[in-house]
N, C-alpha and C positions, 0 to 999 in steps of 0.2 A: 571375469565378471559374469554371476550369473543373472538370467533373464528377473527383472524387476526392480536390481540395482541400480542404487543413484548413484552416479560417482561425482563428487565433490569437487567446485570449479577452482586450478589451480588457486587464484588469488583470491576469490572473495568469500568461497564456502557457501554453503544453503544458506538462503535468507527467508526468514520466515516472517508472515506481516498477522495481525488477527485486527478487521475491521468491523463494527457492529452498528446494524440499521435499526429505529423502532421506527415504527409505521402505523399510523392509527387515521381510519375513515370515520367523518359525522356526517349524517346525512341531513340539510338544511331544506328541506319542501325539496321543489327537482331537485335540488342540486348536491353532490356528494364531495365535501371539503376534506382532505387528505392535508393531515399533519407528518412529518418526518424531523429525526434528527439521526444525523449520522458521526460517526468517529472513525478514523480512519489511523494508524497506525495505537494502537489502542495501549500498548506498552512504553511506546515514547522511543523505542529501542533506535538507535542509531548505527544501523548494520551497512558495513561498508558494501554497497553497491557495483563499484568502479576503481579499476586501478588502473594505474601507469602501467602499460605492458613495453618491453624491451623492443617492438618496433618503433612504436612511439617517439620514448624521450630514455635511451638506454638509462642515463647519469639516474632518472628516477624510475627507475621499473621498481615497481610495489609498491611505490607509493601514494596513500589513496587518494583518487580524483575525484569520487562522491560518497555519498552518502545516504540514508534512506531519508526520505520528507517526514518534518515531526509530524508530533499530533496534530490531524486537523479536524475541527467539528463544523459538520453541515448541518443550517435547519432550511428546509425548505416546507411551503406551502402549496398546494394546487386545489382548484376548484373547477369541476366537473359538472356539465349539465348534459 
C-alpha cells in the first residue's frame, strides 16, 4: 500500500454522503435574523453502514445491520442582538 491510499473496509466499502447548507442574514434595526435550511444525505443513497461481523453472530456475518439515515431537511431560525 502506498502512502495516501485508502484501503476499503472488508464489509461495507467507502461511504460517501453529500449534505448542503443555505444560510441567509436580514438585518431587522439591532437585531440580525439568520434564515437556514439544511439537507442532509442529499442523494437519498442508502449505503450499508454496518455489518454482522463473525464475532458477533457467526450464522450472519455480512449481513447488514445498518444502514445510512435518509434524507433529512433542517430549517432553522435564529435572531441575534
Amino acid at each position: 500500500m502506498e502512502p495516501g491510499d485508502r484501503e476499503e473496509h472488508p464489509l461495507t466499502g467507502n461511504i460517501y454522503s453529500v449534505d448542503l447548507v443555505l444560510d441567509r442574514d436580514f438585518r431587522v434595526g439591532p437585531a440580525v435574523a439568520s434564515l437556514s435550511l439544511a439537507c442532509f444525505n442529499v442523494p437519498n443513497s442508502a449505503a450499508v453502514t454496518q455489518r454482522f461481523g463473525f464475532i458477533d453472530f457467526p450464522q450472519q456475518y455480512g449481513a447488514i445491520r445498518e444502514i445510512q439515515s435518509p434524507r433529512v431537511f433542517r430549517v432553522g431560525a435564529r435572531v441575534s442582538f
